[in-house]
N, CA, C and O atoms as CSV, one atom per row, in Angstrom:
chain,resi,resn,atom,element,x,y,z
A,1,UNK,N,N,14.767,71.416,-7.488
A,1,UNK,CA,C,15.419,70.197,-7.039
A,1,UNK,C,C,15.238,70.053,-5.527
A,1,UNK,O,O,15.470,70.955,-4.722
A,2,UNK,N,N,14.846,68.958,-5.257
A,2,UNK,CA,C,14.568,68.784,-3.629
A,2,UNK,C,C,15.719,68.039,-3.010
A,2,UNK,O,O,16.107,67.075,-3.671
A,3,UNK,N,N,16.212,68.229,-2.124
A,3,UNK,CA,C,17.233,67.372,-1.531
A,3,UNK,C,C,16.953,66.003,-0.935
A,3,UNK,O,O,15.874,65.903,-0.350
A,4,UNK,N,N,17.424,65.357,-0.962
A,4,UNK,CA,C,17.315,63.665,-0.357
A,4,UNK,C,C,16.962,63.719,1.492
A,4,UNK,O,O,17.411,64.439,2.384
A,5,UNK,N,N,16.076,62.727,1.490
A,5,UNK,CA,C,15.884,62.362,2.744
A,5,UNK,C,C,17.055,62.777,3.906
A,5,UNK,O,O,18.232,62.885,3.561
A,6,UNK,N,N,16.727,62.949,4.999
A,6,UNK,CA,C,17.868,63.187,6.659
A,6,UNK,C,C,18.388,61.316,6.163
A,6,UNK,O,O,17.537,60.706,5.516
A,7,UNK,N,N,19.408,60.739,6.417
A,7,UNK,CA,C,19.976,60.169,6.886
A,7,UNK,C,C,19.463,59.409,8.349
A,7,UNK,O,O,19.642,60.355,9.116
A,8,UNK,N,N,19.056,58.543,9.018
A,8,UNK,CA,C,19.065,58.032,10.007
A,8,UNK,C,C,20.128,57.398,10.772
A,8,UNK,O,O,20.608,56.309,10.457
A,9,UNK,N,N,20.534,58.161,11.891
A,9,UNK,CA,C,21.582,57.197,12.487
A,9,UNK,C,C,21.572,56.945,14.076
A,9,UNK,O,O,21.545,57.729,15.025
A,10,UNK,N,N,21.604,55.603,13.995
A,10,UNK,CA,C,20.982,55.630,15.203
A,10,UNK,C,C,22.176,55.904,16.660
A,10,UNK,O,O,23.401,55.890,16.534
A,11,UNK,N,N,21.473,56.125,17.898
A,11,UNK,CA,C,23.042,56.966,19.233
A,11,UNK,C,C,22.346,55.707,20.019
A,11,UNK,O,O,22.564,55.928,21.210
A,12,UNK,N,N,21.889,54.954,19.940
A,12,UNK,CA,C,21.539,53.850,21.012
A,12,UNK,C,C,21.315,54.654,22.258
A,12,UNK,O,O,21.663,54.176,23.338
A,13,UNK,N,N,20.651,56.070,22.176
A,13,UNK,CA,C,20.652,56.655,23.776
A,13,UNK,C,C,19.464,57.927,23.114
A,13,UNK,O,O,19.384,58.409,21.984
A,14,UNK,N,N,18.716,58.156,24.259
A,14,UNK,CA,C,18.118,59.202,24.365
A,14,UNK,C,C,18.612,60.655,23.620
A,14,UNK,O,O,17.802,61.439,23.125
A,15,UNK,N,N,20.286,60.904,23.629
A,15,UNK,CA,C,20.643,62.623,23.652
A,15,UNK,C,C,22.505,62.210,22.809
A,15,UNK,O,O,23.105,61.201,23.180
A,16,UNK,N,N,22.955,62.903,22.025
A,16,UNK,CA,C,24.192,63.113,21.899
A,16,UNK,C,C,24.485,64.421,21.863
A,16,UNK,O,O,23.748,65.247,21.324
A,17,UNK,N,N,25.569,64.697,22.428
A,17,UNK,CA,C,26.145,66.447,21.618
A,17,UNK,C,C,26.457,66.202,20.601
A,17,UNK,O,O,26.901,65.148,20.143
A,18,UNK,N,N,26.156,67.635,19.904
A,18,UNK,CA,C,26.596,67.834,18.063
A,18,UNK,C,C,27.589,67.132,18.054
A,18,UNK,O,O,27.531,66.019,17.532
A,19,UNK,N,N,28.535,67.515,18.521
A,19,UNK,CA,C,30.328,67.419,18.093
A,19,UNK,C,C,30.642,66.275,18.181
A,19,UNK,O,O,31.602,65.859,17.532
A,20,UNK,N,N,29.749,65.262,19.203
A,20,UNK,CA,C,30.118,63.667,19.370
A,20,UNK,C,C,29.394,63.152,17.916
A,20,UNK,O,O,29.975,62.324,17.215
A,21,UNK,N,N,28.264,63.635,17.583
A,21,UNK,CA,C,26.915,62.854,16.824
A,21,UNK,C,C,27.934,63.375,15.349
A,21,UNK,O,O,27.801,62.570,14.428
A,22,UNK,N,N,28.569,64.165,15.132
A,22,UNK,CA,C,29.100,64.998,14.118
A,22,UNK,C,C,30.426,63.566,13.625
A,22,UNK,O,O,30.554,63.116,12.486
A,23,UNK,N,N,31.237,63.129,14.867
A,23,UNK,CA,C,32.337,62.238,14.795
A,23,UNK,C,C,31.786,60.866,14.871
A,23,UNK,O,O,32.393,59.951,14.314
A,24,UNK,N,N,30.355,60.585,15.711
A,24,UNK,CA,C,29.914,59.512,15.026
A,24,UNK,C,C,29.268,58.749,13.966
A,24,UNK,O,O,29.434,57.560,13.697
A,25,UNK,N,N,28.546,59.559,13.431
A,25,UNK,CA,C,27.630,59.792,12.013
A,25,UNK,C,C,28.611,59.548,10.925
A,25,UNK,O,O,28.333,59.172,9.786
A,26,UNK,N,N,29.959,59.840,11.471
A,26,UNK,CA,C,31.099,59.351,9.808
A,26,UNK,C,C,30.980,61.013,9.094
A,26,UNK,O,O,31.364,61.012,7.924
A,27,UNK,N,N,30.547,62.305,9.573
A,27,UNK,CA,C,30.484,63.260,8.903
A,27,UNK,C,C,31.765,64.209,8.820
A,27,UNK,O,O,31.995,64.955,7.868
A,28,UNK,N,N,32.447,64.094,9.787
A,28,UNK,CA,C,33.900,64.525,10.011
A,28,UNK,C,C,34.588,63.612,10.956
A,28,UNK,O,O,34.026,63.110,11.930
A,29,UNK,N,N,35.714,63.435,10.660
A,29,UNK,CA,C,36.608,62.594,10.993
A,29,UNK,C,C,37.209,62.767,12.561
A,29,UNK,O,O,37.257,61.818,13.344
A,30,UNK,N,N,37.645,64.090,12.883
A,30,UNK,CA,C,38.785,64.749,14.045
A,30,UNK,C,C,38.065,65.851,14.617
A,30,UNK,O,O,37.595,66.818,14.017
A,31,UNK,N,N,38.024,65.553,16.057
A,31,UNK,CA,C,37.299,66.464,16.854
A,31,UNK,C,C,37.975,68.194,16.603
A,31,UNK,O,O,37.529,69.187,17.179
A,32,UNK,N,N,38.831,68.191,15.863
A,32,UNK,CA,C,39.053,69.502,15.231
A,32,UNK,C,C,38.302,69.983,14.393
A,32,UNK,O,O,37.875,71.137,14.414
A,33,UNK,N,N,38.029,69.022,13.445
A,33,UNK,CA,C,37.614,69.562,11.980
A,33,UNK,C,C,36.076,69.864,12.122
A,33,UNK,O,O,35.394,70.516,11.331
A,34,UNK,N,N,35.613,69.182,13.441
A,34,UNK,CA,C,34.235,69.150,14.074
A,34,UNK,C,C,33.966,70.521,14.836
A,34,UNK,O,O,32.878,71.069,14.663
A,35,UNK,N,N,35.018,71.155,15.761
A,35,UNK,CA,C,34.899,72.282,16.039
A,35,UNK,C,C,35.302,73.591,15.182
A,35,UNK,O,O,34.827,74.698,15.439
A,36,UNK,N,N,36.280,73.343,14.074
A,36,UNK,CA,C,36.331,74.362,13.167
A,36,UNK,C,C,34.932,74.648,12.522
A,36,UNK,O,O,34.319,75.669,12.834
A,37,UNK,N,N,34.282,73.486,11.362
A,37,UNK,CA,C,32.803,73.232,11.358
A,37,UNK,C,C,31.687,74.586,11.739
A,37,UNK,O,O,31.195,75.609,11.260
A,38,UNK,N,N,31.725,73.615,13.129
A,38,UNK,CA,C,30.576,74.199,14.298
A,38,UNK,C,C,30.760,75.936,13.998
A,38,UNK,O,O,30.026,76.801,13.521
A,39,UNK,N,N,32.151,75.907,14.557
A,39,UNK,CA,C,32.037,77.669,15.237
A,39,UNK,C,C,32.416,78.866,13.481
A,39,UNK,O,O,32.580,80.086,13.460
A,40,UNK,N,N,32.431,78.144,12.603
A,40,UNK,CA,C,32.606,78.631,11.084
A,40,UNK,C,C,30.969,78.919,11.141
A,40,UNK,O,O,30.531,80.059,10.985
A,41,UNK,N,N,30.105,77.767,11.381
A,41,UNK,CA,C,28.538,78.231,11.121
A,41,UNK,C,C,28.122,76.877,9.475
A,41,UNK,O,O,27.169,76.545,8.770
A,42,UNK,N,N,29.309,76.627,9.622
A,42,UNK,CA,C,28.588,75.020,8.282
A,42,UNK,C,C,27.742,74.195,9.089
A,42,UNK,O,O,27.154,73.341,8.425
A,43,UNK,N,N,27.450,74.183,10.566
A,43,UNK,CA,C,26.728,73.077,10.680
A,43,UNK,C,C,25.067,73.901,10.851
A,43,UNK,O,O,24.899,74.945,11.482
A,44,UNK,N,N,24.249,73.324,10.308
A,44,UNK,CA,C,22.563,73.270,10.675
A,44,UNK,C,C,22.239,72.004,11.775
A,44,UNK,O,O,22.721,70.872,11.749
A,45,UNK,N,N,20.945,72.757,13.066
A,45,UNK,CA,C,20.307,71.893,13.602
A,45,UNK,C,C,19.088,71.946,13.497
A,45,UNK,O,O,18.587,72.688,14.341
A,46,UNK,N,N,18.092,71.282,12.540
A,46,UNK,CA,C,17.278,71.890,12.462
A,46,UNK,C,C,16.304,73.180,11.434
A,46,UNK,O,O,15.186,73.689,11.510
A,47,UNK,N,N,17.264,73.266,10.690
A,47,UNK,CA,C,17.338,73.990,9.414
A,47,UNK,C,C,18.277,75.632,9.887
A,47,UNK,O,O,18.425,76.607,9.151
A,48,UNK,N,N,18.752,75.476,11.243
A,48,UNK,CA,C,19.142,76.825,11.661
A,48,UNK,C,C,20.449,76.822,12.145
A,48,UNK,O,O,20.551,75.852,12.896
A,49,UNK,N,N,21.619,77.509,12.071
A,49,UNK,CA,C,23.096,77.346,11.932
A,49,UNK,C,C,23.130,77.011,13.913
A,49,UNK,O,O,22.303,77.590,14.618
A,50,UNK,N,N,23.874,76.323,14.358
A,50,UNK,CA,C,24.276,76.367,15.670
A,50,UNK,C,C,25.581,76.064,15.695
A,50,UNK,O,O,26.068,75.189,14.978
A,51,UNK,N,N,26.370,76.902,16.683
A,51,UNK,CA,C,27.965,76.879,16.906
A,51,UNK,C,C,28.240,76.590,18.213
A,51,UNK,O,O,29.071,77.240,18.848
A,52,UNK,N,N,27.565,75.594,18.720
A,52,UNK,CA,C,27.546,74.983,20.429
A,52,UNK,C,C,28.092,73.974,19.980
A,52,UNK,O,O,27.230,73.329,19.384
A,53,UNK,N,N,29.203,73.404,19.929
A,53,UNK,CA,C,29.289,71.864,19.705
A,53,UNK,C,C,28.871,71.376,20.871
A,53,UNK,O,O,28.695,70.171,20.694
A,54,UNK,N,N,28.630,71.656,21.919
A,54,UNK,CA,C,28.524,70.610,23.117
A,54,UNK,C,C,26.477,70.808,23.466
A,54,UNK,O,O,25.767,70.441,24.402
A,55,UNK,N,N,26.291,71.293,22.625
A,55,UNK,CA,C,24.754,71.222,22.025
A,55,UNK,C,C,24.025,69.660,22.257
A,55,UNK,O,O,24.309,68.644,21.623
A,56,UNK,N,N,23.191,69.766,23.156
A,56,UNK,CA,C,22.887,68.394,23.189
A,56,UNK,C,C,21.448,67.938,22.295
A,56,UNK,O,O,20.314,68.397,22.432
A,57,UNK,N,N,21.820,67.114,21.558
A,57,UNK,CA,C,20.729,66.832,20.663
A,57,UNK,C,C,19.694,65.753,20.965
A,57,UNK,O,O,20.171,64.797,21.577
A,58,UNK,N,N,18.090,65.653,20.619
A,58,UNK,CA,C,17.633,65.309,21.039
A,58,UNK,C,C,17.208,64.012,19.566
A,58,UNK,O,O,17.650,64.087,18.420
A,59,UNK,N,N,16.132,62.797,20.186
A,59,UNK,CA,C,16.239,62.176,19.229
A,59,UNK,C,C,14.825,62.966,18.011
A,59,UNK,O,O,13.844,63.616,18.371
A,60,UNK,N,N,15.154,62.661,16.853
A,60,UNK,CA,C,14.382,63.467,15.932
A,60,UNK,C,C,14.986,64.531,15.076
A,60,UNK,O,O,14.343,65.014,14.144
A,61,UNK,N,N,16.454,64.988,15.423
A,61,UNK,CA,C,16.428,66.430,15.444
A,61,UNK,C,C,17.428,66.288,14.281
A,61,UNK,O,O,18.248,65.376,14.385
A,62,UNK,N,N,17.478,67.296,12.870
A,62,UNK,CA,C,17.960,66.518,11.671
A,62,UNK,C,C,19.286,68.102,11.747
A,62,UNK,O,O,19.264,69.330,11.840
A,63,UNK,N,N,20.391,66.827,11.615
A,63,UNK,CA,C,21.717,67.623,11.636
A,63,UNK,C,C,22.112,67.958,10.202
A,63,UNK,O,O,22.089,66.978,9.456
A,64,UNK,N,N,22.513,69.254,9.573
A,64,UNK,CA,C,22.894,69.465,7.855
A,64,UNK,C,C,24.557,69.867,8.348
A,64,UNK,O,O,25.200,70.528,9.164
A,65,UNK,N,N,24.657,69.161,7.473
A,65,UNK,CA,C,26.723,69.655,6.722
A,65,UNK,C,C,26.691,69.209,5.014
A,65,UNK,O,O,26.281,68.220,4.407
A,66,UNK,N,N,27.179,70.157,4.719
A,66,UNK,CA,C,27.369,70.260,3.271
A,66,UNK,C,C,26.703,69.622,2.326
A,66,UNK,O,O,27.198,68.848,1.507
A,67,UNK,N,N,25.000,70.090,2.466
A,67,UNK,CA,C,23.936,69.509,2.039
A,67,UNK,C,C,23.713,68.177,2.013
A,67,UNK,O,O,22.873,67.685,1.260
A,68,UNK,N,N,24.309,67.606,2.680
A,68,UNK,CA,C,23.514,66.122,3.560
A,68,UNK,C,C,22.971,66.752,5.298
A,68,UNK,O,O,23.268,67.675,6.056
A,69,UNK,N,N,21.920,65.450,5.263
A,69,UNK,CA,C,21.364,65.667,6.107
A,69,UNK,C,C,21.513,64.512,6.947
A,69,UNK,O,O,21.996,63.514,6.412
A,70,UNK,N,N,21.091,64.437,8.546
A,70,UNK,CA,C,21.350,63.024,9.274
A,70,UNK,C,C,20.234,63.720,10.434
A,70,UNK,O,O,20.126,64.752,11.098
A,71,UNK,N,N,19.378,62.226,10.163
A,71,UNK,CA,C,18.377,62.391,11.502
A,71,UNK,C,C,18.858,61.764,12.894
A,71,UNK,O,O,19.570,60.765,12.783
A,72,UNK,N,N,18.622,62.129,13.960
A,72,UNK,CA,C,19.242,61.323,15.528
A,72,UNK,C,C,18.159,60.127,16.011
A,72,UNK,O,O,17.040,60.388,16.454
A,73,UNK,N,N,18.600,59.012,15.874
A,73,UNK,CA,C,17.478,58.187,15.676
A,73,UNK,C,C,17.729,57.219,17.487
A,73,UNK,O,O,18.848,57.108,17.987
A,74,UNK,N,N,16.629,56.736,18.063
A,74,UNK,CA,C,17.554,55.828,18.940
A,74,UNK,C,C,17.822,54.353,18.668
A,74,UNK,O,O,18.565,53.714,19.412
């Protein structure tokens, strides 16, 4: 079984941090539940776990939480 396409969403900007792109994407709600998340190790950047929420992401770069995916689009 292959998983579905990244998601595209666009930051109208060059760069977001995880933890902002995480609360804007609609993927978690409360900048809590965004840093519990992160530093637990549920989030992927890239296919590889990162616990930086203040991680600045670039455009292209495909974010995973609980097998969805979301690309950073501008």
């Amino acid at each position: 079984m292959t998983s579905p396409p990244p998601q595209d969403i666009p930051v109208g900007s060059e760069g977001i941090r995880l933890g902002s792109f995480l609360k804007f994407a609609g993927v978690l709600d409360s900048g809590g539940n965004v840093k519990e998340a992160i530093i637990d190790g549920y989030v992927q950047v890239n296919g590889e776990i990162d616990r930086r929420r203040g991680r600045q992401l670039q455009v292209g770069d495909v974010v995973t939480f609980e097998g969805r995916s979301f690309r950073v689009q501008v």
